[in-house]
C-alpha positions as CSV (number, residue, x, y, z in Angstrom):
1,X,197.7,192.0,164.4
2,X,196.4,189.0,166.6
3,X,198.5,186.8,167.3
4,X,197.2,182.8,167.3
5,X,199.6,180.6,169.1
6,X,201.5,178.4,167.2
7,X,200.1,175.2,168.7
8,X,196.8,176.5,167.7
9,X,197.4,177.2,164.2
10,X,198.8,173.3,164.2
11,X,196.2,171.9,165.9
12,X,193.0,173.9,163.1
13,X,195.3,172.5,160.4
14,X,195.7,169.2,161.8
15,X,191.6,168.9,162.3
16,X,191.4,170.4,158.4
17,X,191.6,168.2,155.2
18,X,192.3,170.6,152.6
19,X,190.0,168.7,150.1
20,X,187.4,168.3,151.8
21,X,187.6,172.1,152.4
22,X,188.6,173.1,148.8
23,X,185.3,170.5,147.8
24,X,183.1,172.5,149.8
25,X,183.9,175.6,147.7
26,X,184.2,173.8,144.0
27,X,184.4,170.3,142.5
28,X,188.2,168.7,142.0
29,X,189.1,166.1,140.0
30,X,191.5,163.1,141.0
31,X,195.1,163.2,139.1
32,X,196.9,160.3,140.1
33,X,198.0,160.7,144.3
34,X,196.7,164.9,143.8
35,X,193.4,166.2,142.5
36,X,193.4,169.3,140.4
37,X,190.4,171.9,139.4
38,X,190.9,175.3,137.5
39,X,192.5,177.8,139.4
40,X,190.3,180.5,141.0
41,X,192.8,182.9,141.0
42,X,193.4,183.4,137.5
43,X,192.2,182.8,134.1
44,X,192.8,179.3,132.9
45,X,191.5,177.0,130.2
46,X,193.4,174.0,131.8
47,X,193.5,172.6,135.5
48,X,197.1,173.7,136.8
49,X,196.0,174.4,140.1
50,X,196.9,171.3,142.1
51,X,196.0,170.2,145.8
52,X,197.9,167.6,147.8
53,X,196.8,165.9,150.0
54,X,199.6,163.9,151.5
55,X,201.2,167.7,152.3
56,X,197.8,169.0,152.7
57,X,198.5,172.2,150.6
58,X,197.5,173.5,147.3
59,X,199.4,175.3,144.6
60,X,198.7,176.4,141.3
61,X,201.6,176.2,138.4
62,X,199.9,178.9,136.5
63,X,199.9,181.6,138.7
64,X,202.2,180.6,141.9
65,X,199.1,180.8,144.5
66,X,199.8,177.9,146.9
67,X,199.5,177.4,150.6
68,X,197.9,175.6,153.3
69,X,194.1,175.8,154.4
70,X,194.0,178.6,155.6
71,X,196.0,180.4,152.7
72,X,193.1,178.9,151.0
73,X,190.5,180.7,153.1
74,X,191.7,183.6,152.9
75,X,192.9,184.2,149.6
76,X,189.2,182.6,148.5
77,X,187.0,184.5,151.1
78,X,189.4,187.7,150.7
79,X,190.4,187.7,154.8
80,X,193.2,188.2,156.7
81,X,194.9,185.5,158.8
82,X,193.0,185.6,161.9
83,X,189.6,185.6,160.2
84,X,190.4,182.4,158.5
85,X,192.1,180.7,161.2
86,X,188.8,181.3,163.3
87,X,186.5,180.5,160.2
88,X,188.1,177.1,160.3
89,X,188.5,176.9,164.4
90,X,185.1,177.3,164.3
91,X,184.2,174.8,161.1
92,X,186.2,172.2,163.7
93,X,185.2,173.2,166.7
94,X,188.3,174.9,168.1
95,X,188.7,177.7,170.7
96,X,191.4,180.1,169.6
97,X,192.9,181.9,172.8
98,X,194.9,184.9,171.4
99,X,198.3,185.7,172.9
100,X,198.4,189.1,171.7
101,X,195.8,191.6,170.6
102,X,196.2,194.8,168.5
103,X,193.5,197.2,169.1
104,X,192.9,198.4,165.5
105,X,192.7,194.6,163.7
106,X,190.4,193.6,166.9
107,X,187.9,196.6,165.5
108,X,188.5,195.7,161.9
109,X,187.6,191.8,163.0
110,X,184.9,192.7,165.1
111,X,183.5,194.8,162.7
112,X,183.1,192.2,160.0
113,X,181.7,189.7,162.3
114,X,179.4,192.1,163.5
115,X,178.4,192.5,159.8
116,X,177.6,188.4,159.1
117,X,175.5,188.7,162.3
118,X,173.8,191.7,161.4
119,X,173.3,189.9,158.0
120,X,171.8,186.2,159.8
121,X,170.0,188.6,162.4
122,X,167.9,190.4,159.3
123,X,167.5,187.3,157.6
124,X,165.6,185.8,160.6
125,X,163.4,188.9,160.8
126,X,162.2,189.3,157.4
127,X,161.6,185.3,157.7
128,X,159.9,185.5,160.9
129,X,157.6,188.4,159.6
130,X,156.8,186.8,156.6
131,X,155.5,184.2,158.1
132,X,153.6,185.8,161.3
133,X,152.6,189.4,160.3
134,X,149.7,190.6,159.2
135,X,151.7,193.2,157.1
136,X,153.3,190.8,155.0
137,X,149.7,189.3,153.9
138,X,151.0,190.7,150.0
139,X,154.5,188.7,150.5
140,X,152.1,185.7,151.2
141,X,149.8,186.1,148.7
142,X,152.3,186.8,145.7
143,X,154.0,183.8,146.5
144,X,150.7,181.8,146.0
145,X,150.2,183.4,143.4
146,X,153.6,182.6,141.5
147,X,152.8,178.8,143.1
148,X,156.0,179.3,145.5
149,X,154.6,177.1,148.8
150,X,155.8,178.1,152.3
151,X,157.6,175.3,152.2
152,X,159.7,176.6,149.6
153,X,160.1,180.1,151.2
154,X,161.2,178.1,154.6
155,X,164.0,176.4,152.5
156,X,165.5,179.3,150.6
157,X,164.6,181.6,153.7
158,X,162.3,184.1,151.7
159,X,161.1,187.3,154.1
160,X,159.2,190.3,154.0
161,X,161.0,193.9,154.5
162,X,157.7,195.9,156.3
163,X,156.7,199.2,154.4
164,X,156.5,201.0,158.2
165,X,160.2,201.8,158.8
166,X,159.0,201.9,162.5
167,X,159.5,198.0,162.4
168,X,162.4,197.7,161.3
169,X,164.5,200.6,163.4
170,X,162.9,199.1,166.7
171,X,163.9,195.4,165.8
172,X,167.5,196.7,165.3
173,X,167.6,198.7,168.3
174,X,166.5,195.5,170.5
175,X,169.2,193.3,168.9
176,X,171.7,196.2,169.5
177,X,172.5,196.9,166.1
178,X,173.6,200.5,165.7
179,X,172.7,202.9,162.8
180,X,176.4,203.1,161.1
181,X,176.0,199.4,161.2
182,X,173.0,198.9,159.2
183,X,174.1,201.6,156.6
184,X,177.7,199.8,156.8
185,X,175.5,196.4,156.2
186,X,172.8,197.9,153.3
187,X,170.2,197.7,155.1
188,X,169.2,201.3,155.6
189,X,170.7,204.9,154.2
190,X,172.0,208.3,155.8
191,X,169.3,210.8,154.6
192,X,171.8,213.1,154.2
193,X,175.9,211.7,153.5
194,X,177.3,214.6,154.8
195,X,175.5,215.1,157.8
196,X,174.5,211.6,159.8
197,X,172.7,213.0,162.4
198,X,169.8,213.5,160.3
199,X,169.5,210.2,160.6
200,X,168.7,207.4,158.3
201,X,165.6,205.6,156.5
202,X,165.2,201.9,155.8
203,X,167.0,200.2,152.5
204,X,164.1,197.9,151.6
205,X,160.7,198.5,152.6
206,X,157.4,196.7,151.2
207,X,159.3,194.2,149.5
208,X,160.0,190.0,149.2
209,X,163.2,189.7,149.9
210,X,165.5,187.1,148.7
211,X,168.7,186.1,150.7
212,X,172.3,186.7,149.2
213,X,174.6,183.7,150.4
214,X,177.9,183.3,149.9
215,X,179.5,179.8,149.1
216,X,179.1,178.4,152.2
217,X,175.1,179.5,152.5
218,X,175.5,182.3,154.8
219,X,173.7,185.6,153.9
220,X,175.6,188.1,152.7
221,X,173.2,190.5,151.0
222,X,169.9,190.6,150.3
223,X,167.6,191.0,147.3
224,X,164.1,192.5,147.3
225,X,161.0,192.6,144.5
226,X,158.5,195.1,144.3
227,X,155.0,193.7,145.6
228,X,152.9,196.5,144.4
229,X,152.9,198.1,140.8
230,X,153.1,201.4,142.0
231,X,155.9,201.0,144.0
232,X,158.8,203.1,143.6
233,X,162.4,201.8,142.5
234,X,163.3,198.4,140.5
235,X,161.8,195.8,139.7
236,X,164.2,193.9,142.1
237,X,166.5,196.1,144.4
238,X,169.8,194.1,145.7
239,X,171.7,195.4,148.6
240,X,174.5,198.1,147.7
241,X,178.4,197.0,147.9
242,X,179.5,196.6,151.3
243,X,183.0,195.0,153.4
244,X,181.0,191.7,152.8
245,X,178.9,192.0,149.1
246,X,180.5,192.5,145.7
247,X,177.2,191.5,143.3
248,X,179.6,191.6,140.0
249,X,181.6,188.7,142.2
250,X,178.2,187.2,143.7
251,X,175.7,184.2,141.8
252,X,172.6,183.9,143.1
253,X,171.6,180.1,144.5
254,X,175.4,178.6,143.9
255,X,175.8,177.7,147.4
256,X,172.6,175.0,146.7
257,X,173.2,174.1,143.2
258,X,176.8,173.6,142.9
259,X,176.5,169.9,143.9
260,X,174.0,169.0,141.2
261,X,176.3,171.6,138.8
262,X,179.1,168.9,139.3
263,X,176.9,166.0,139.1
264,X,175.1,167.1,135.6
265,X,178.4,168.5,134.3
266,X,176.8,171.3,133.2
267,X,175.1,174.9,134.6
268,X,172.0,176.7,133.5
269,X,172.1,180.2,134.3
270,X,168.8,182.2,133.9
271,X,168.4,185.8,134.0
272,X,166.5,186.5,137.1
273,X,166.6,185.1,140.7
274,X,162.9,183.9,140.7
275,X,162.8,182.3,137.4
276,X,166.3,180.2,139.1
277,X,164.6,179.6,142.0
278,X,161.0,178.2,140.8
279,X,163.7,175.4,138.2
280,X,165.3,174.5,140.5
281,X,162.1,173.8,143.4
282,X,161.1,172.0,140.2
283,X,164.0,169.6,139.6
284,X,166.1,171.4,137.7
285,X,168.9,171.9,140.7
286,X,172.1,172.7,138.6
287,X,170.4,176.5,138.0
288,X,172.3,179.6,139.4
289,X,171.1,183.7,138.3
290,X,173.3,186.6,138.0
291,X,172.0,189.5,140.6
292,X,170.3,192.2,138.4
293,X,173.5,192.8,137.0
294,X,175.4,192.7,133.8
295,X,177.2,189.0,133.5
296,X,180.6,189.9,134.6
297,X,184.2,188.1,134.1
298,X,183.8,187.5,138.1
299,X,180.7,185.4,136.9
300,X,182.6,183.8,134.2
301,X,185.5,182.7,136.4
302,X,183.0,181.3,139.1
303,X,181.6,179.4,136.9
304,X,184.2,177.7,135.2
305,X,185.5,176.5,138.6
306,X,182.4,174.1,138.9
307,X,182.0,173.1,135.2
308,X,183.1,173.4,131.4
309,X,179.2,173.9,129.7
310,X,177.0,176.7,130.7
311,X,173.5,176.8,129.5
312,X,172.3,180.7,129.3
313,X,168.0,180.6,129.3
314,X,167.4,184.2,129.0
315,X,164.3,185.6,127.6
316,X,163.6,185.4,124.2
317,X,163.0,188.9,123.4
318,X,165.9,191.5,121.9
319,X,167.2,192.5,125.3
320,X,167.4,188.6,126.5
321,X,169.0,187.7,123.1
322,X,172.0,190.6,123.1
323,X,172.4,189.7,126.6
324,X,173.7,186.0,126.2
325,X,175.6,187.5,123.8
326,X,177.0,189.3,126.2
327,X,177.3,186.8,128.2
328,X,178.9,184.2,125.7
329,X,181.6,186.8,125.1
330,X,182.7,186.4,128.5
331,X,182.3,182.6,129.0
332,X,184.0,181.9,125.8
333,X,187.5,183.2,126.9
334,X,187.7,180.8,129.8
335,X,186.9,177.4,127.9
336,X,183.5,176.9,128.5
337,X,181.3,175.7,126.2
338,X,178.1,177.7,125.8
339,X,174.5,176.0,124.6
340,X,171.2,178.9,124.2
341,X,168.2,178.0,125.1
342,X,165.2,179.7,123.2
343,X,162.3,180.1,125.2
344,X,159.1,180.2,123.1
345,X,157.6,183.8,122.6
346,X,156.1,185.7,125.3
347,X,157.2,183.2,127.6
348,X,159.6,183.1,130.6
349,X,160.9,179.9,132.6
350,X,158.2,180.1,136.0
351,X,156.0,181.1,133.2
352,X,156.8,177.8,130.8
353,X,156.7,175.8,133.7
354,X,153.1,176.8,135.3
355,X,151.5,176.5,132.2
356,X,153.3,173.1,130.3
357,X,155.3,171.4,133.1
358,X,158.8,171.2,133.8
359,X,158.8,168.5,131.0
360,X,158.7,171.2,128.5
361,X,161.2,173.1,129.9
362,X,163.5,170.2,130.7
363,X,163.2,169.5,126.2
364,X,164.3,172.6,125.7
365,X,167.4,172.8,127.8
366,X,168.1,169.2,126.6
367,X,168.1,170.2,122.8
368,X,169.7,173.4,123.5
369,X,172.0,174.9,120.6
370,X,175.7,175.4,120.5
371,X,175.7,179.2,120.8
372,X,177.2,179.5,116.7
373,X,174.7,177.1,115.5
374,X,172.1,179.1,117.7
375,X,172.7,182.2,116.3
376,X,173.0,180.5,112.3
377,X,169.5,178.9,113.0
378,X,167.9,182.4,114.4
379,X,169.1,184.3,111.1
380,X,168.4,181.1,108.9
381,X,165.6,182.2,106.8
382,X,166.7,185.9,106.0
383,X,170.3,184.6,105.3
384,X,169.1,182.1,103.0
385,X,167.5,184.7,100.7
386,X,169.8,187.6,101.4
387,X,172.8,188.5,99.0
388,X,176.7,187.0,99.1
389,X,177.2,190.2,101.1
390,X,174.8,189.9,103.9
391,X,176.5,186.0,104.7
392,X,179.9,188.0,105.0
393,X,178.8,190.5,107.0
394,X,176.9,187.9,109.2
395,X,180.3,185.5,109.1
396,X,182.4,188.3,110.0
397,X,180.3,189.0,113.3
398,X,180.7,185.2,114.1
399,X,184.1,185.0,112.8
400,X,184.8,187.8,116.0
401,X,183.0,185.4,118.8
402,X,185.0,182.3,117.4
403,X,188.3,184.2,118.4
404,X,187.4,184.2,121.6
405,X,187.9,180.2,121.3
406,X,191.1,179.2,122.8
407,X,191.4,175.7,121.4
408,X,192.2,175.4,117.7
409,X,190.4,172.3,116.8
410,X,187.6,173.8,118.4
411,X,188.2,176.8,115.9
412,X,188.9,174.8,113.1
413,X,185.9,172.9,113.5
414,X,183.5,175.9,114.1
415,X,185.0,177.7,110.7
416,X,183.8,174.5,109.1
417,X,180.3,174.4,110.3
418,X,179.8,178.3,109.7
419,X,181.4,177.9,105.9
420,X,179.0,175.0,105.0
421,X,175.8,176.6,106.7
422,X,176.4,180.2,105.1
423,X,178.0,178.8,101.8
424,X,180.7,181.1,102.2
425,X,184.3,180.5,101.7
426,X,186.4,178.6,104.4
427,X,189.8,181.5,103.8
428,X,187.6,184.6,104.2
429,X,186.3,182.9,107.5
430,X,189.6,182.5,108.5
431,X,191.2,186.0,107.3
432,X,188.2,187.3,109.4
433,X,188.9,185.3,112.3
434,X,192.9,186.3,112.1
435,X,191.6,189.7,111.9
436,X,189.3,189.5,115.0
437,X,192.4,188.0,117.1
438,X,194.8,190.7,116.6
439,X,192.5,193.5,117.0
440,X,191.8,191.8,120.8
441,X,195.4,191.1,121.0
442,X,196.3,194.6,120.5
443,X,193.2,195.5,123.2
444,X,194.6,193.2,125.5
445,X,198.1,194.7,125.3
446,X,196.9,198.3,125.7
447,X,194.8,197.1,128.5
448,X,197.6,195.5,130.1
449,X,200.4,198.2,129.3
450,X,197.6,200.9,131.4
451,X,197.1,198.0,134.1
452,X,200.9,198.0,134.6
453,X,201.5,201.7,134.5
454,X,198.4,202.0,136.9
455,X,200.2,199.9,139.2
456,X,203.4,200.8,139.2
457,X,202.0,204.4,140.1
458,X,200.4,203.1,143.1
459,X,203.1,200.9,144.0
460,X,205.9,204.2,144.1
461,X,203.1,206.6,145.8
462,X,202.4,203.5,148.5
463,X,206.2,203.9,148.7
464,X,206.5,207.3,149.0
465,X,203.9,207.5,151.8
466,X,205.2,204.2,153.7
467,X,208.6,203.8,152.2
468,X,210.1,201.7,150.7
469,X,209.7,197.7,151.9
470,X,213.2,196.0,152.9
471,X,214.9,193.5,150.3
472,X,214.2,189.8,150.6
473,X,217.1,188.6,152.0
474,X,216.7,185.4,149.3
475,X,217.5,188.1,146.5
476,X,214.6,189.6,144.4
477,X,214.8,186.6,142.1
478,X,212.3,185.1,143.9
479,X,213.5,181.7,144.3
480,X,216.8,180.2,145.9
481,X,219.4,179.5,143.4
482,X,222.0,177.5,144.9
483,X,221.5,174.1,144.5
484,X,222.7,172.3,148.0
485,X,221.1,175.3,149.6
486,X,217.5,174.5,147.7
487,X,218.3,170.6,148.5
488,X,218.6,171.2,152.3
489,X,215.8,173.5,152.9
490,X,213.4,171.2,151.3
491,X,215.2,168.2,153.2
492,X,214.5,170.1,156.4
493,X,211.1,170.5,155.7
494,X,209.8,166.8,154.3
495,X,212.6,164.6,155.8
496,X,212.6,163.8,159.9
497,X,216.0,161.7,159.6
498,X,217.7,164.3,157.7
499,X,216.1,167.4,160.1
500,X,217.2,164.9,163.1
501,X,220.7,164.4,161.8
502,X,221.3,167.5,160.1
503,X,219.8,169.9,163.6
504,X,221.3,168.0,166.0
505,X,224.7,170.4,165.4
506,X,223.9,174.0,165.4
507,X,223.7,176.4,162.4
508,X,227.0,176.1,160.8
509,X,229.0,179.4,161.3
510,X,230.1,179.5,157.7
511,X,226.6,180.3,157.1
512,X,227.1,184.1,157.3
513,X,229.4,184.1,154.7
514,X,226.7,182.6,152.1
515,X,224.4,184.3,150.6
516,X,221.0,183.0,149.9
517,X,221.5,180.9,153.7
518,X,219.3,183.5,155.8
519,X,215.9,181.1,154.9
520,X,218.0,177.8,155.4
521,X,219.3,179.2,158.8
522,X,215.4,179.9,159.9
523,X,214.3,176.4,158.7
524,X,216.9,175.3,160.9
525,X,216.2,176.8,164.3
526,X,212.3,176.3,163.5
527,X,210.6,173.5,166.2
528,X,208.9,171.6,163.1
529,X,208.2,168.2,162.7
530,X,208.6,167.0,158.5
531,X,206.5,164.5,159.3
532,X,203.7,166.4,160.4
533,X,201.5,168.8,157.5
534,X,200.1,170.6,160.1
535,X,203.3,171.4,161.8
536,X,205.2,172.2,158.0
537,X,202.7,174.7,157.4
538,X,202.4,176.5,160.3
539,X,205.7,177.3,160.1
540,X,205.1,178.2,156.8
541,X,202.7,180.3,157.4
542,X,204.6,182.1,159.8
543,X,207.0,183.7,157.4
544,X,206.6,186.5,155.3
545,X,204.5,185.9,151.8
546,X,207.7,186.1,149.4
547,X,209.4,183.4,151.7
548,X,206.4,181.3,151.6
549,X,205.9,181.7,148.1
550,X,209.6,180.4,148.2
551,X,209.5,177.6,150.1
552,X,206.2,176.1,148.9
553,X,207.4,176.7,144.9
554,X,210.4,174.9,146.2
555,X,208.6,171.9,147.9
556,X,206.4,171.1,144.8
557,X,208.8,170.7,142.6
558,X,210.3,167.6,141.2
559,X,213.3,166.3,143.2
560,X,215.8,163.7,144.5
561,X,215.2,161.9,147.7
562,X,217.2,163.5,150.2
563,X,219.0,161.1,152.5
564,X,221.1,162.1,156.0
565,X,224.5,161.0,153.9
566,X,223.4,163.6,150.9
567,X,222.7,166.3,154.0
568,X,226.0,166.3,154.7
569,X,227.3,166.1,151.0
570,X,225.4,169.4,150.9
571,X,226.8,171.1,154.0
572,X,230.3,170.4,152.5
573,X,229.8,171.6,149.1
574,X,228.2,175.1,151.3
575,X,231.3,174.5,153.4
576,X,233.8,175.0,150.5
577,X,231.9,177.7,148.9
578,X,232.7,179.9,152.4
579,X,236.3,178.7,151.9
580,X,236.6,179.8,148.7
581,X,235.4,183.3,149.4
582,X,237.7,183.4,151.9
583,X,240.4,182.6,149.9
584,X,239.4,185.4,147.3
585,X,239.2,188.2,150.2
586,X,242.5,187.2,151.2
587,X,244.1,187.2,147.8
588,X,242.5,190.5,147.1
589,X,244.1,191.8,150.2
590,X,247.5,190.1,149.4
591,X,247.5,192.1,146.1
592,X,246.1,195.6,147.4
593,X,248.4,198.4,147.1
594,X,250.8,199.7,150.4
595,X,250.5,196.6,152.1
596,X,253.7,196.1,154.4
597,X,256.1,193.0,154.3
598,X,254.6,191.5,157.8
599,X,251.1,191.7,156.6
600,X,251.8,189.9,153.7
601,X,253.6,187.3,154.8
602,X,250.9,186.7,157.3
603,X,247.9,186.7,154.9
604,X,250.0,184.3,152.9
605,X,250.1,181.8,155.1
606,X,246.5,182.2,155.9
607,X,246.2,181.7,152.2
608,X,248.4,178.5,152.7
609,X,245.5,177.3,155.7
610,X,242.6,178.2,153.7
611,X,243.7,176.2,150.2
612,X,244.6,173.4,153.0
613,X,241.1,173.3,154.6
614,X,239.6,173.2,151.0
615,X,241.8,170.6,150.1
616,X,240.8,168.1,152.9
617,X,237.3,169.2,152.5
């Protein structure tokens, strides 16, 4: 793997504040000297993911994902060490020298890099075509048509894929762009998979296409609609999966919209990217759009890091109705609250709007339903003149979306509303919801019991092919368990007048004899400055994961202020623990059978030393 000095790595932290970073990426909240958000590494209905900014690290009490800013990066963005460390050289301004180069991660690096710029590089020429060809004279003139100015397609970077494939092939070949790269990218397609050298043909071709950008705004993907009615394919065709683009983990227009998603509290997510992108060029900014796809439990978690009430505005017919359902079903689960938005018949948002204003949209997201009362409202009428049985059946399928509700009241108070608008009573709700909860229960534990056996599988045939990974030397508790040995690392780390006073000596000797001491002992010999964040997590990052996950568990816990005298309480107590193993080697010796007169008399007075030494210490 590269290899980034160490000075380097200290110097990107130091020009890094982890919550400015972290802010770029989702919203946190302020909690007293920290700030805390939902974690985005696991499912959460509460904030236990926890950023500090006097350390400049992150950690999460949930799941045990901490680290520094770059931990952060590339746990978020999914990279490896080097990537992050550059994205963030380069966010700073930093030139990263390597010391050491290995040639496979330099292809694996360059590839991916090669990938955003093949990604930016397209970007520019379906822009730069739609706005100078003559072939993209349709692009221009549905745009018009759908009253999206060219103003608009300059800020969301809107281009024009040319239906001659001529075009595109000799634009790649002058930016140097080979043909495994563009079918790498999604941007063209062997004709045959099993034999590349009959070549490849073009991914989109006559279409408007929509730039895919990641968090940060940088295109990823793209997204194209049909321009002509007879044209072959989808509707809207979205770039297959590649090393850069998963669309299940991928909203559409969250890059702009998350500010104004933290600023209205709230996110309205319509069901295509046009309909998202005409709301929000009309004032409705806090809009994102799932990609053509089915809402997903990525979706959901993405979402709940930015806000706890989600607005779906799907079409009104049958398909757009079972697909907030949908859609609820997976929102629910993580806490956020979910409001429907009916759109009158026949209509869609860009439709709504061209023809009665934003206002009218704007009234109907303001009044928009809780999803229950939505859904009571819908089947009012037919309910009211149907039979006991048909409010039953109807508050048995509620009754199965209000277990998805975590919190109780919430519950509670939902069981209410649904028993007074159905006139139905409150304990066969209740049996119904109980019901619902174990049947997912017992789901979840299946799913879970396969998930494990699943893993385990691939764990012992990764071990089989690789072998087996060395022990920890810290045990495979996965913490230190020795209390002066916990105190002292954590002293070495956050104190300077302990590390001065404490590292002035070298590593005790007795260390060898204590288990647990291997971490302590590299602490020890490690050039790092306690006063410095930077320096702390460089080192930090230097270790293996389990010893990081180790040392940063350890450091945001709740402790005692270590002081240079307590140091040295600590050393002794680790002092007499080595004594007193001595002492029960040699007394284990003393009483082993065919031991001979001068040996024993010369282990006891050893014996005599060591209770001596422990006595005085």
């Amino acid at each position: 793997m590269a290899i980034i000095p160490h000075e380097t790595v200290e110097k990107i932290l130091d020009s890094t504040d982890i919550v400015d970073l972290i802010q770029g990426y989702f919203p946190l909240k302020r909690a007293g000297a920290n700030f805390q958000a939902i974690c985005p590494f696991h499912n959460e209905k509460t904030p236990s993911f926890n950023v500090n900014p006097q350390r400049q690290t992150f950690h999460c009490f949930g799941c045990q994902a901490g680290g520094d800013a770059i931990k952060f990066v590339m746990m978020y963005d999914n990279l490896n060490f080097p990537e992050a460390a550059r994205k963030l050289a380069d966010r700073s301004g930093i030139m990263i020298v390597e010391e050491a180069l290995d040639p496979k991660e330099i292809a694996k690096q360059r590839g991916k890099s090669e990938l955003m710029r093949l990604q930016k590089s397209a970007a520019d020429f379906y822009h730069r075509l739609l706005f100078k060809s003559p072939v993209a004279q349709p692009a221009r003139d549905y745009l018009k048509s759908r009253g999206l100015t060219m103003e608009i397609s300059r800020n969301w970077k809107f281009g024009y894929a040319p239906n001659d494939q001529r075009m595109f092939f000799d634009w790649a070949r002058k930016e140097q762009f080979s043909m495994k790269q563009l079918v790498d990218g999604g941007l063209a397609k062997w004709r045959d998979e099993n034999n590349p050298n009959r070549g490849a043909y073009s991914f989109f071709r006559h279409r408007l296409m929509f730039p895919v950008n990641n968090d940060m705004g940088e295109p990823l993907a793209f997204s194209g609609r049909v321009l002509s009615k007879d044209q072959p394919g989808g509707k809207y065709v979205n770039s297959p999966e590649t090393m850069l683009f998963n669309k299940s983990k991928t909203v559409f227009g969250l890059d702009k919209s998350k500010r104004a998603i933290y600023r209205e509290k709230k996110c309205i997510v319509f069901e295509g990217q046009l309909d998202m992108l005409v709301a929000y060029e009309s004032g409705i900014e806090n809009a994102v759009a799932p990609l053509g796809t089915a809402f997903t439990e990525d979706h959901g978690r993405i979402l709940k890091r930015h806000t706890d009430e989600v607005i779906l505005c799907y079409d009104s017919d049958t398909a757009g109705m079972n697909a907030a359902g949908k859609a609820f079903r997976i929102l629910a689960p993580t806490g956020i609250l979910v409001r429907i938005a009916q759109l009158p018949a026949g209509e869609d948002p860009d439709s709504l709007i061209r023809s009665q204003g934003i206002g009218a949209l704007e009234q109907i997201l303001a009044n928009a339903p809780e999803f229950f009362d939505f859904q009571i409202d819908r089947r009012g009428s037919q309910l009211n003149e149907g039979s006991l049985r048909d409010r039953l059946n109807f508050a048995k399928t509620l009754a199965a979306d209000i277990a998805l509700i975590g919190d109780k009241m919430m519950q509670d108070s939902l069981i209410s509303r649904i028993t007074t608008r159905l006139g139905v009573g409150d304990e066969d709700v209740r049996k119904e919801v109980y019901n619902a909860k174990q049947s997912q229960a017992r789901l979840d534990k299946n799913r879970a019991r396969r998930e494990a056996i699943s893993n385990r599988r691939e764990r012992e045939s990764a071990e089989q092919d690789e072998g087996a990974p060395p022990p920890n030397a810290n045990g495979s508790m996965g913490e230190i368990s020795m209390r002066a040995i916990r105190d002292l690392s954590r002293a070495l780390l956050t104190s300077g007048d302990v590390r001065r006073h404490v590292t002035a000596s070298p590593v005790p000797d007795f260390f060898k004899d204590i288990a647990e001491t291997e971490l302590l002992s590299q602490i020890w010999r490690a050039t790092v400055d306690p006063d410095s964040p930077s320096s702390v997590n460089s080192f930090l990052g230097s270790l293996p994961d389990q010893d990081q996950a180790i040392l940063r568990k350890l450091l945001n816990e709740p402790s005692v202020v270590i002081t240079p005298t307590v140091a040295e309480h600590c050393l002794a107590h680790l002092k007499r623990e080595s004594i007193k193993k001595h002492i029960a080697m040699v007394k284990a010796k003393i009483d082993s059978p065919g031991i001979n007169i001068e040996q024993r008399t010369r282990l006891a007075k050893l014996l005599l030393d060591l209770r001596e030494q422990l006595h005085e210490s």
